[in-house]
C-alpha positions in Angstrom: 25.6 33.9 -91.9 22.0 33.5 -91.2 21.1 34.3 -87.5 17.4 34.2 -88.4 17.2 31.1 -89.7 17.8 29.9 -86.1 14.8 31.9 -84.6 11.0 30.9 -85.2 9.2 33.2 -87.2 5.1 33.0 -87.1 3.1 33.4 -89.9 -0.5 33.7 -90.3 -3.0 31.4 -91.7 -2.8 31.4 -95.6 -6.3 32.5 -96.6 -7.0 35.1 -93.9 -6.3 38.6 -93.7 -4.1 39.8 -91.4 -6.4 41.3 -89.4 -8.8 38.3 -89.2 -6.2 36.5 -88.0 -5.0 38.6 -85.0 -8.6 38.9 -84.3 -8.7 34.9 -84.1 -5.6 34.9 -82.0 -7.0 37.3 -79.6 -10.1 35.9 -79.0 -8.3 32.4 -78.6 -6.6 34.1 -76.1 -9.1 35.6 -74.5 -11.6 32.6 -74.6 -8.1 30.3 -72.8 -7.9 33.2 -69.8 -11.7 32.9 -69.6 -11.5 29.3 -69.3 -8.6 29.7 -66.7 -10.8 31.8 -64.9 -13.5 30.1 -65.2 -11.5 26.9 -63.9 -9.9 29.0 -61.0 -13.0 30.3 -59.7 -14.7 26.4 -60.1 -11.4 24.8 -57.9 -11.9 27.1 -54.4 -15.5 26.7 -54.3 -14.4 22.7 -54.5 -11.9 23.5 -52.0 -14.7 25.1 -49.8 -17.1 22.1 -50.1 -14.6 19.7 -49.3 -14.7 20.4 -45.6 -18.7 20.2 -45.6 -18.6 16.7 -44.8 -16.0 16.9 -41.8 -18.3 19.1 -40.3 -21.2 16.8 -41.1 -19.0 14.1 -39.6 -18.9 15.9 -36.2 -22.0 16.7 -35.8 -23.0 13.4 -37.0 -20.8 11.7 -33.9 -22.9 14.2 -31.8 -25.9 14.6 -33.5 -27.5 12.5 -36.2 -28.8 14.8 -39.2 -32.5 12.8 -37.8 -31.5 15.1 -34.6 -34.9 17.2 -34.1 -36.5 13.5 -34.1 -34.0 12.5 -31.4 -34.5 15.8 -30.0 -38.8 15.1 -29.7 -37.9 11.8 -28.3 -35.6 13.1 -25.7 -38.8 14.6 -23.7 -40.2 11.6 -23.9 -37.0 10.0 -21.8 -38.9 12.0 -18.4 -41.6 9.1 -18.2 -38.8 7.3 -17.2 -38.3 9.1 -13.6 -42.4 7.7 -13.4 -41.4 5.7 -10.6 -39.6 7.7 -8.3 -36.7 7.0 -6.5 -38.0 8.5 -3.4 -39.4 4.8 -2.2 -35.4 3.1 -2.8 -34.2 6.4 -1.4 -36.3 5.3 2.0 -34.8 1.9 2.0 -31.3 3.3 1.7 -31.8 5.3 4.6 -32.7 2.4 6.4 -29.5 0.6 5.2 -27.6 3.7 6.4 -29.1 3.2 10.1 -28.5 -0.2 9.8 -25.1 0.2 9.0 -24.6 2.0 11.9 -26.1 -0.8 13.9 -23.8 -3.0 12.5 -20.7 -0.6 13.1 -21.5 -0.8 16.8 -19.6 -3.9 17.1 -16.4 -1.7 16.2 -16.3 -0.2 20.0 -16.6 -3.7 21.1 -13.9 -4.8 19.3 -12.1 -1.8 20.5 -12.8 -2.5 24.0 -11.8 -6.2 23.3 -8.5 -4.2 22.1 -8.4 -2.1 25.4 -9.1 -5.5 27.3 -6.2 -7.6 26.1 -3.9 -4.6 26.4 -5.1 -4.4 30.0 -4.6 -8.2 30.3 -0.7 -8.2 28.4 0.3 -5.1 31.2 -1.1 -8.2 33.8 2.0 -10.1 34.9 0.2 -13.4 34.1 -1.1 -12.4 30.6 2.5 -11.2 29.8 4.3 -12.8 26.5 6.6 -15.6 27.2 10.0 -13.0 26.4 13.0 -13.4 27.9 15.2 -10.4 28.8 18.7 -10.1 27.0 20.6 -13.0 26.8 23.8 -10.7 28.2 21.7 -10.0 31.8 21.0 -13.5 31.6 24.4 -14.4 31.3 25.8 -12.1 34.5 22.9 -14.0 36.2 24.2 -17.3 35.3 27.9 -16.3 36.3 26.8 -14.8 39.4 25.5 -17.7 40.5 28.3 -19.8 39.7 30.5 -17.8 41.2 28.4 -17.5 44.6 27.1 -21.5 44.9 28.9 -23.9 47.2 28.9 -27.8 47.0 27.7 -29.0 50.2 29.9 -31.3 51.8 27.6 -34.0 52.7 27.0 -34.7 48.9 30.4 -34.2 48.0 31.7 -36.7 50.6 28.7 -39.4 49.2 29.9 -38.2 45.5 26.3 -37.1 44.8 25.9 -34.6 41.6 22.2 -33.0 40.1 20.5 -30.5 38.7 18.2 -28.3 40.3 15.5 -25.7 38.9 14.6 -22.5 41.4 12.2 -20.0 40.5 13.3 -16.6 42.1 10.6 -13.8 42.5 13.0 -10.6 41.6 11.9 -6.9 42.2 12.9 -5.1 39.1 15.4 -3.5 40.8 17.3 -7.0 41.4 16.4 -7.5 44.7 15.4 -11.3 45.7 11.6 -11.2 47.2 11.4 -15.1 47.7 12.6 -18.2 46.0 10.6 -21.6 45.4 12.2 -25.0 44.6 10.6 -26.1 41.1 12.5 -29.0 40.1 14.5 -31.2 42.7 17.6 -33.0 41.8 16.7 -35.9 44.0 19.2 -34.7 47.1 17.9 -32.9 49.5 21.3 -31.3 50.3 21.6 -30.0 46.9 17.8 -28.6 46.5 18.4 -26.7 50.0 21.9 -25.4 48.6 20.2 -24.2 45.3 17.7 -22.3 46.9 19.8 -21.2 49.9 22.4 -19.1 47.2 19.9 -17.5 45.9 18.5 -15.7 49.2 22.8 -15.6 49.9 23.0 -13.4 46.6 20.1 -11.1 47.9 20.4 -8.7 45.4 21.0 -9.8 41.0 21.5 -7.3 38.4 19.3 -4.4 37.8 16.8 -5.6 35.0 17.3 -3.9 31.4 15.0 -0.1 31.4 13.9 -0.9 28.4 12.5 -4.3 28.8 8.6 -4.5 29.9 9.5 -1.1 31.7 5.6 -1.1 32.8 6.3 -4.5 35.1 7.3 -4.3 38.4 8.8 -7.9 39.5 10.0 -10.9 37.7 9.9 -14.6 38.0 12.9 -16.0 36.7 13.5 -19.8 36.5 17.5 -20.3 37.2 19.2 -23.4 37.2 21.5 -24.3 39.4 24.2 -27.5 38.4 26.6 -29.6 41.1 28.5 -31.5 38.9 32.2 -33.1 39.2 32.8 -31.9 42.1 36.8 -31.5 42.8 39.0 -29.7 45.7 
């Protein structure tokens, strides 16, 4: 068995001493680590340089390198204020007093605003809203209930409809009652307003509706229809 013959084996250079030749492979080696060095020390000063232009960059979006140029022209950007403000500053003023002139109005408006609040707590100036359509509804059966069908315009078979305005206190007491709209028998207007001053007193009105009024008008109608006994 030959267990060497699987191994390399180096030899020198035929035609060179032995000691020439480990001289030559020494300084080969020595010359390769000096390259390496050489090469090692070149590649971080590379890496160094590289961010040179990054910070050129910034400053650059700044600052152009022509900065102290840009910098001697930046005095000469004063000039500029030459013609001062202070006359446009004198007119703004004036715009400021004016706008108070103009504001002025605004308390008129508001007094306008005080005016129709003073006119809607008015009785004539009041919005056309009726109260709840379950007072008016007791109202309408409580006179029902309390009308009679004269017998003179029963006997003649005589039927209408009549419109009364009643003046109520808020309380539901009847102050006075007008005829508004005849029926076109006088027997039947005079009942229509007579069961009205009859009833004296209607419902309370609602607390909560137009609590700051007083007295109502309210327009009631009042039917004789098919009579019967």
């Amino acid at each position: 068995m030959r267990a060497a013959a699987t191994t390399p084996i180096f030899r020198p250079a035929t035609g060179l001493p032995g000691r020439a030749a480990l001289l030559a492979a020494s300084l080969l080696l020595h010359l390769l680590l000096l390259a390496l060095l050489l090469d090692e020390r070149r590649t971080p000063e590379r890496h160094l340089a590289a961010p040179a232009p990054l910070s050129v960059r910034l400053l650059g979006a700044s600052a152009p390198p022509g900065a102290p140029a840009a910098t001697a022209r930046a005095p000469a950007a004063p000039p500029k204020p030459r013609p001062k403000p202070s006359p446009p500053r004198s007119s703004t003023p004036a715009a400021a007093s004016a706008a108070p002139a103009a504001a002025l109005p605004a308390p008129a408006t508001a007094a306008a605003g005080g005016a129709t609040a003073l006119a809607a707590s008015t009785p004539d100036a009041l919005p056309d809203t009726p109260p709840p359509l379950e007072y008016l509804i007791r109202i309408a059966r409580l006179v029902s209930r309390s009308q009679r069908y004269p017998w003179s315009a029963r006997q003649y078979g005589q039927q209408g409809d009549v419109l009364v305005r009643v003046h109520l206190h808020r309380d539901g007491r009847v102050l006075s009652v007008r005829l508004l709209q005849s029926s076109g028998v006088a027997a039947l207007d005079a009942e229509a307003c007579a069961v009205m001053q009859r009833i004296a007193r209607f419902p309370p009105f609602p607390a909560d509706y137009l609590p700051q009024i007083a007295e109502f008008d309210l327009d009631q109608p009042v039917n004789f229809r098919h009579y019967q006994d």
